[in-house]
N, C-alpha and C positions, 0 to 999 in steps of 0.2 A: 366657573368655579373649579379648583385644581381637585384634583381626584386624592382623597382621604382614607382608601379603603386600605385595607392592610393584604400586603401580599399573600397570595393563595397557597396551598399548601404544593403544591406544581412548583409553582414559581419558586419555593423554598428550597425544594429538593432540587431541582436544575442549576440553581445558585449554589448549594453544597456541594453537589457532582460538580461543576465548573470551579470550584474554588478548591478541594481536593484537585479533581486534576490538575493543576498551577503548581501546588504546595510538594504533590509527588515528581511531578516533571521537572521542577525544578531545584530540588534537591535532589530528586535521584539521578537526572540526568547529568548533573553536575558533578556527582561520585561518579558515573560510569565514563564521561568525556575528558574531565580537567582535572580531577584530585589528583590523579597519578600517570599522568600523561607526564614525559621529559619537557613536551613542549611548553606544557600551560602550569601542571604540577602545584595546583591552589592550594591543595592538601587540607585536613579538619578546618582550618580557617576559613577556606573560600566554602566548602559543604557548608559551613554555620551559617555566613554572610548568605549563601542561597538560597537558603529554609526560607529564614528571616526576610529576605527581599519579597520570595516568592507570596508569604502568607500576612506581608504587611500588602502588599499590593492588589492580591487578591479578595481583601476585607475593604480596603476602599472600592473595588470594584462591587462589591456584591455582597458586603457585609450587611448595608443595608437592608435587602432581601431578607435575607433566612438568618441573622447575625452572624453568619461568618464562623464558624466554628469548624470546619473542615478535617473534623477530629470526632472520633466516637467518647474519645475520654471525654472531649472539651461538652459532648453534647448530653453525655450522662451526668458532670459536672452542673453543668447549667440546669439541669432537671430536678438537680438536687437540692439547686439552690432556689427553687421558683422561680428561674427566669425561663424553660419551656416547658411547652404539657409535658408528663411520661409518655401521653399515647400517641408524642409526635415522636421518640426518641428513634425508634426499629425504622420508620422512613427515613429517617437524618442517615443514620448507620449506614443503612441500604448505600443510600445514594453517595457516599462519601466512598466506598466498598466499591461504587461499582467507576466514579472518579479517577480514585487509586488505582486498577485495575485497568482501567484506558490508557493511564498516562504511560506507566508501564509498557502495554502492548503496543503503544508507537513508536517506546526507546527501543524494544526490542525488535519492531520490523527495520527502524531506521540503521542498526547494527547487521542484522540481516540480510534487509537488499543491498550492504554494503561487503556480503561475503565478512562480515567482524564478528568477533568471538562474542558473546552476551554473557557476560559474567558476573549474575546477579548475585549468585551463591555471595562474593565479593561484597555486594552493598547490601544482604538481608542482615539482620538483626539476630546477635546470636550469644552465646554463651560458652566459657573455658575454652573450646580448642578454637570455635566460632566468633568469638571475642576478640578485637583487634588488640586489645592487650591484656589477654589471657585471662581475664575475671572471670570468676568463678558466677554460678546461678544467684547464690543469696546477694553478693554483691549485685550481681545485675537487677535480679529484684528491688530491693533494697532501693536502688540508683533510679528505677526506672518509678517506680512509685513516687518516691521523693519527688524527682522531678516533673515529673506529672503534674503532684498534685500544687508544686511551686507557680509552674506554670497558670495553671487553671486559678490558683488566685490573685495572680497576677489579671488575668483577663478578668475578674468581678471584679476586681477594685477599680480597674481602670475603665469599665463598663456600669458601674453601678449607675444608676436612676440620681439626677442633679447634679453630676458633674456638667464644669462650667469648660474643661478642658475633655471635652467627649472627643473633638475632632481629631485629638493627637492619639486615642486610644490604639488603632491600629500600628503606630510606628510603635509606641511601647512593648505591644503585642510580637511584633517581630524582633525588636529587639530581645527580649525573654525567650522566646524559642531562639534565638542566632545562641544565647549565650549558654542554655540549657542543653544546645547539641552540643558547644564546643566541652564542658564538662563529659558529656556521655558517649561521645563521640571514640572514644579509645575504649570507654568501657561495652558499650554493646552496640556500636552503629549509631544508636542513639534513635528509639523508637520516638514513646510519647505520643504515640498515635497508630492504632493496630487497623487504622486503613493503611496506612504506609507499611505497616510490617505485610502484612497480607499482600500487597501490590506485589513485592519482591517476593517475598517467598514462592508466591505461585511460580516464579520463571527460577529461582535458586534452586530447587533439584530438595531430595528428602530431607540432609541435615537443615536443610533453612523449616521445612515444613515441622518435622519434629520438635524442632524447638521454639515455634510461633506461638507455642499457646503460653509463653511467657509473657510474648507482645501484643498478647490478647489481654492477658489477669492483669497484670501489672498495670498498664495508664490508665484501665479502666479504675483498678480500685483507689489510684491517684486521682483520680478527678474527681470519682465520690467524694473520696475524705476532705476532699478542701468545697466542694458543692455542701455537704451535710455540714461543714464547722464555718463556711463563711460568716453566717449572720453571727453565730456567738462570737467569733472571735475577731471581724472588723465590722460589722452590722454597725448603723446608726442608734443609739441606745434611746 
């Protein structure tokens, strides 16, 4: 008889940490190797297609587990929307936090034992002078909420309970983050995820730190507002 049980709460967070670090290594290793390299020079485009690859791929690997949220926004969202407990959120977080933070520390030893400069300050997330096209805070707020919370119901609708087309849900899912960076991408780095703001900042030096706790409020209060307005405003009536 095939085993029915539901994944352990271990299993959930090891699948978040693994799927975080995918989502950060492969976006950010991509702004620090090919955006601006003469040789490869992907630029916003190729960062978007990265994201997107990295966290449509890593949902079919392990979404099944822990749903794939690789996002503290996406896991405060979903909390809000009763799709997981509250008292699983602070473990999701943890292990997405500690994900980001790996991936990170591998780009910067692989830069390292290469004698190369690590120039995270470059791909952390930031505002006005930090800003790769000079936007100001409320904008970035403003930007970063928005999308956030575009994203996050994007992921309920294509995740709700009865869809007949669930299997395509992860290509949708990265398509929306590929397109949501390429929008935010000039405006702030393009968070949407304060595991990935945090990953960077730690190695970006004080102005990335000082200005993180935007990339902390902002997707989180984006993922609420579309977790708490899902059901009223695309719910099954």
């Amino acid at each position: 008889m095939a085993e029915t049980a539901s994944p352990s709460l271990t299993s959930r967070l090891i699948a978040e940490l693994f799927g975080t670090f995918v989502l950060v290594f492969g976006v950010i290793g991509t702004a620090l190797f090919a955006a601006g390299t003469p040789e490869w020079n992907v630029g916003f485009l190729g960062v978007a297609i990265a994201v997107g690859l990295a966290v449509l791929t890593a949902i079919y690997a392990v979404g099944h587990i822990s749903g794939g949220h690789f996002n503290p926004a996406v896991s405060f969202g979903a909390a809000a929307a009763g799709r997981l407990r509250w008292a699983d959120v602070a473990p999701y977080v943890i292990a997405q936090i500690l994900g980001g933070l790996l991936a990170t520390l591998v780009l910067w030893l692989m830069l390292a034992s290469s004698g190369m400069a690590a120039d995270f300050g470059a791909v952390s997330n930031g505002y006005e002078a930090h800003s790769p096209g000079g936007f100001g805070l409320v904008a970035v707020i403003v930007g970063e909420v928005v999308a956030t919370a575009v994203f996050v119901w994007i992921i309920l609708g294509v995740t709700a309970p009865g869809l007949s087309a669930a299997a395509f849900a992860p290509l949708a899912i990265g398509l929306a983050l590929s397109m949501a960076h390429l929008v935010m991408i000039p405006v702030s780095n393009a968070s949407l995820n304060p595991a990935r703001s945090i990953a960077t900042a730690v190695f970006g030096g004080p102005d990335a730190l000082i200005q993180l706790w935007v990339f902390l409020v902002a997707p989180v209060v984006g993922g609420l507002i579309a977790g708490f307005t899902w059901k009223p405003l695309f719910g099954r009536k």
